[in-house]
C-alpha positions, 0 to 999 in steps of 0.5 A, spaced: 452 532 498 451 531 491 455 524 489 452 524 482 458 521 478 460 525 470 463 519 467 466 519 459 469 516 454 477 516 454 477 519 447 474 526 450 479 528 453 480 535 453 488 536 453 488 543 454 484 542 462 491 538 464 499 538 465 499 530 467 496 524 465 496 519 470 496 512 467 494 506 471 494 499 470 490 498 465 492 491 462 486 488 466 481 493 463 482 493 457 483 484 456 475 485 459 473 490 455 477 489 449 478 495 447 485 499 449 486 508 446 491 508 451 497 509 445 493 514 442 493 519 448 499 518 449 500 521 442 496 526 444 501 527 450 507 527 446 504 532 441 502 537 446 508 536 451 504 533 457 508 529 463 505 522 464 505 518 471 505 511 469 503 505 475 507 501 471 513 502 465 509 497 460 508 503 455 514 506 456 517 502 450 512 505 446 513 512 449 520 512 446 519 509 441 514 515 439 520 520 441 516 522 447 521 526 452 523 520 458 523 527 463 515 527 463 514 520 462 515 517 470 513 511 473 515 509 481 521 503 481 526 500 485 533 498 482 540 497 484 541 504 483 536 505 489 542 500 494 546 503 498 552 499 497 556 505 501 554 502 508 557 496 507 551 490 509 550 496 516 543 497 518 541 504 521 537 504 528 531 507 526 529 512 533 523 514 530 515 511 532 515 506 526 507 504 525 506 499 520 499 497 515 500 490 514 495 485 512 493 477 511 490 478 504 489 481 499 484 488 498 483 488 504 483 497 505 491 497 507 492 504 503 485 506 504 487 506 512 493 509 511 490 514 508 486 515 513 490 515 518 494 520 515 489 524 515 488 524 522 495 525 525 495 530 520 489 534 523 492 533 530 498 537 529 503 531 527 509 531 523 509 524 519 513 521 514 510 515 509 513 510 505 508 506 501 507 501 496 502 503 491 503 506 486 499 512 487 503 513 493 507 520 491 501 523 489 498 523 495 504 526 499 508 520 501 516 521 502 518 514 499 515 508 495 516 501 494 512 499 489 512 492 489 505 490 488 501 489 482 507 489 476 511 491 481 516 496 479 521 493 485 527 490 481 531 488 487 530 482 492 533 479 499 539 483 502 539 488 497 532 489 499 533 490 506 538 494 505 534 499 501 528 498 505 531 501 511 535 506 507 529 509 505 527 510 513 533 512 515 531 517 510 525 519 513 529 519 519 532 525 518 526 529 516 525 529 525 517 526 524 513 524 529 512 517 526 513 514 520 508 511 517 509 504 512 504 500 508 505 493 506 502 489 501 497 483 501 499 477 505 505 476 511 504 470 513 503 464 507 497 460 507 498 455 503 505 452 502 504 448 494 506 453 490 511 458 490 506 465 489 504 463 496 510 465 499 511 472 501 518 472 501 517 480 499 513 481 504 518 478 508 523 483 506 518 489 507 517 487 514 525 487 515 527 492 512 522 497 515 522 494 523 516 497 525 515 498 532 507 497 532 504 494 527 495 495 525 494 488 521 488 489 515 484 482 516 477 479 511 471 476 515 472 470 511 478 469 515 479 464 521 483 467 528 487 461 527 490 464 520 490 471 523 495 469 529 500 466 525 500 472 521 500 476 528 506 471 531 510 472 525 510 479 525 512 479 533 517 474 532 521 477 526 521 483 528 520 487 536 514 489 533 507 489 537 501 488 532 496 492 537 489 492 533 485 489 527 482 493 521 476 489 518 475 490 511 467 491 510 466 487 504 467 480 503 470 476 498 465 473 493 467 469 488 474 469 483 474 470 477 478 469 471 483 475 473 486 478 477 479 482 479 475 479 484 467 480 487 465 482 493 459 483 497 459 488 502 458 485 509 451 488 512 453 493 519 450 487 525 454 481 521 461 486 520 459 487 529 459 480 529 466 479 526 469 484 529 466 481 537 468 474 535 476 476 532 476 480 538 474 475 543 479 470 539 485 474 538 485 478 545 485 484 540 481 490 539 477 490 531 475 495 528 471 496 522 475 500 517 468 503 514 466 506 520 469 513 522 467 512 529 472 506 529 478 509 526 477 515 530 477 510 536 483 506 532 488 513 532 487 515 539 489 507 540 495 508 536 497 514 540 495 512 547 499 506 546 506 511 544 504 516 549 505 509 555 511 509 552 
């Protein structure tokens, strides 16, 4: 297999070879490289009338402003138009297996799972509906999304955003599937308690409004069990889930910087075995190693041995 990458510079796109510009979060990118054309796409965009799906809407005043069409520029957001007033503060019982992806830190590989166990319900024949908090979600065929990580695109918050967490999955009820897959974003429970941004009060929200039945937590080799288990104690205790399995992330976090990018050097095969055994023998969880197909594979009969059981 040939895994040679063709890299260019952004003003070399050639606007003929696509319909849809998809805009990321660049604010970090361009603050390191100090260096930023995305206004002069978008111009190009304008001019030849191509749709632009943007992470966030931090260019959508620029858009406008540019007279670009609002129908082709779409960025993933949640508003109190998303509310479902009509139910009246009534939550909907969801009879449909609920599986979440939560996690106790941030890039830990909780999409990147998601995506592979997609994947593999979907080889087996299964039918599934997904909500997912990245703003890539759409694009990769999930039914709902909830973008609440990075610039996050969630304007509501406490009752109103249970309310609509659970609308959605009512939603996706509807819809007969097999399982409904959902995915948080980074951290459950707090690690520390001294500043506001610790608390993870839209986690929190996330874990009400999707009540998952069975929940795979994403755990980093740095972490201690001690820390792991109260994240597994408040998912269970919050909610009538059974958090059934850990996935450890293969790489471990090296060092901050300055922003939000972080380092990492991958943990070598013998030390990521070692971790696995120790979290395992320590929580009385299986661990799996979220970069090793064999385990996945081992983590998605898990999964469904544990509904067929049930």
């Amino acid at each position: 297999m040939d895994n040679k990458c063709e890299i260019e510079d952004v003003s070399s796109i050639k606007m003929e070879d696509f319909d849809t510009l998809i805009l990321g979060h660049i604010s970090e990118l361009v603050k390191l490289v100090k260096y930023n054309q995305i206004e002069k796409i978008i111009d190009k965009c304008i001019l030849q009338h191509k749709n632009i799906y943007a992470f966030d809407d931090t260019m959508y005043s620029y858009y406008l402003r540019k007279k670009g069409d609002p129908e082709k520029f779409f960025f993933p957001s949640v508003t109190k138009q998303d509310i479902p007033y009509e139910t009246k503060g009534k939550l909907y019982n969801i009879n449909v297996p609920v599986l979440g992806v939560f996690g106790t830190d941030a890039n830990q590989g909780k999409f990147t799972l998601q995506l592979e166990l997609r994947k593999r319900f979907m080889e087996a024949g299964y039918d599934i509906e997904q909500l997912g908090t990245e703003p890539n979600s759409l694009l990769f065929g999930f039914q709902h999304i909830y973008p609440m990580g990075f610039n996050k695109g969630v304007f509501i918050h406490g009752y109103e955003a249970i309310a609509t967490l659970n609308n959605y999955m009512h939603q996706m009820e509807m819809a007969n599937p097999d399982v409904i897959i959902v995915g948080c974003q980074s951290g459950t429970a707090p690690e520390a308690s001294y500043h506001l941004d610790h608390l993870n009060l839209s986690q929190y929200e996330f874990l009400l409004g999707t009540q998952p039945d069975t929940v795979i937590l994403c755990v980093s080799g740095h972490q201690n069990s001690d820390y792991i288990m109260r994240n597994v104690n408040l998912i269970e205790s919050a909610t009538n889930a059974t958090v059934i399995a850990l996935v450890l992330f293969p790489q471990m976090r090296k060092m901050e910087g300055m922003s939000n990018l972080r380092r990492f050097r991958r943990i070598e095969d013998s030390e990521r075995l070692q971790i696995c055994t120790r979290l395992s023998e320590e929580t009385s969880l299986p661990c799996y190693d979220l970069s090793s197909s064999e385990d996945l594979d081992r983590l998605f009969e898990l999964v469904i041995c544990y509904y067929g059981e049930e």
